[in-house]
C-alpha positions as CSV (number, residue, x, y, z in Angstrom):
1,X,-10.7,-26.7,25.4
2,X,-13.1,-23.7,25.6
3,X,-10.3,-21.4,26.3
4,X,-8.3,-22.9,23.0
5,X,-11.8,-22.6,21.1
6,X,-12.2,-18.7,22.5
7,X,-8.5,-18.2,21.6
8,X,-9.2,-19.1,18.0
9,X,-12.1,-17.2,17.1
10,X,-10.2,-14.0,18.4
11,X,-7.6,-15.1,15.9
12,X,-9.9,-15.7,13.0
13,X,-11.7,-12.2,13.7
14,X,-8.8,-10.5,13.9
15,X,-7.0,-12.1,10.8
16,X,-10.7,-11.6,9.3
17,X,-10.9,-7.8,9.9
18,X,-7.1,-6.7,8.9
19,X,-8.2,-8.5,5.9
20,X,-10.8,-6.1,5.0
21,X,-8.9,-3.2,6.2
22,X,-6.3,-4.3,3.8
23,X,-8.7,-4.6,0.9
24,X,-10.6,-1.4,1.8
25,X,-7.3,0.7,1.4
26,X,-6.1,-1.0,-1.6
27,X,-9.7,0.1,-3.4
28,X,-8.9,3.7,-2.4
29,X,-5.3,3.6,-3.4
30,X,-6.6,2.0,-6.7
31,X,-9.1,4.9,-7.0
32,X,-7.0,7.6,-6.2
33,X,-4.5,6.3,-9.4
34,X,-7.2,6.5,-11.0
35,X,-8.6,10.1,-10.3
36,X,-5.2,11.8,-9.0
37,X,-2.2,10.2,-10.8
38,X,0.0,12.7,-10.7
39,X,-0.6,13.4,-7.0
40,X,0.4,9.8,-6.3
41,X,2.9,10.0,-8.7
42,X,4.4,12.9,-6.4
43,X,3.7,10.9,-3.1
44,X,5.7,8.0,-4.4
45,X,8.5,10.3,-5.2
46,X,8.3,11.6,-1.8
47,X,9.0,8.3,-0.3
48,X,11.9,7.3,-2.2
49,X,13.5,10.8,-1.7
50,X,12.6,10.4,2.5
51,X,14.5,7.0,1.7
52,X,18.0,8.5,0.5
53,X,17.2,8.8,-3.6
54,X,18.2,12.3,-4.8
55,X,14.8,14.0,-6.0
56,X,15.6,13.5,-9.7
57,X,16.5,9.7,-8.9
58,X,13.0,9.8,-6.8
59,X,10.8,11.0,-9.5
60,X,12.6,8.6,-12.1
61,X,12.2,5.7,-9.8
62,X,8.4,6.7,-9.4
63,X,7.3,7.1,-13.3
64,X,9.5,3.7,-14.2
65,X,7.3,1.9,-10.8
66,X,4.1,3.0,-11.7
67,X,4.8,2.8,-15.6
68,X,5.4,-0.9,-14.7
69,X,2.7,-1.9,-11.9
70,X,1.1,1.4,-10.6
71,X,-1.2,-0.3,-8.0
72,X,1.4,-3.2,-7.2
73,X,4.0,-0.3,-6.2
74,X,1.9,2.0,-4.3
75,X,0.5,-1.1,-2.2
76,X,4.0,-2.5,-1.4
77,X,5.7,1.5,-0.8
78,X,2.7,3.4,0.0
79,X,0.6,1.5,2.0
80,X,3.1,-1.0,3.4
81,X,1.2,-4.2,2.1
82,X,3.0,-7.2,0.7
């Protein structure tokens, strides 16, 4: 019992602090929009064109994305949050 009990609480601080890991980068990445849009506008480009897009396709991609849900698009292809 006390090693199921031990077992949990690992679990729960573990879950607990990727949580707030999570949340901690999501702040930045919504400050950074905020301050440096066109850097992260470049960043996001970036990844699609290390993905296979052509850079014009890239950069289109990117301004349609963040035109549509900035934040929710860096999260997911950025930071690798879903």
């Amino acid at each position: 019992m006390a090693g199921a009990v031990a077992m949990s609480a690992g679990e729960y601080v573990s879950v607990s602090s990727q949580t707030d890991i999570e949340k901690s980068d999501i702040e930045r990445e919504a400050q950074e929009l905020k301050e440096m849009p066109e850097v992260e506008l470049q960043i996001l480009a970036q990844i699609y064109e290390r993905r296979g897009l052509k850079k014009e396709t890239a950069i289109q991609v990117a301004k349609e994305l963040t035109a549509f849900d900035a934040l929710g698009t860096h999260i997911r292809d950025e930071l690798g949050i879903t």
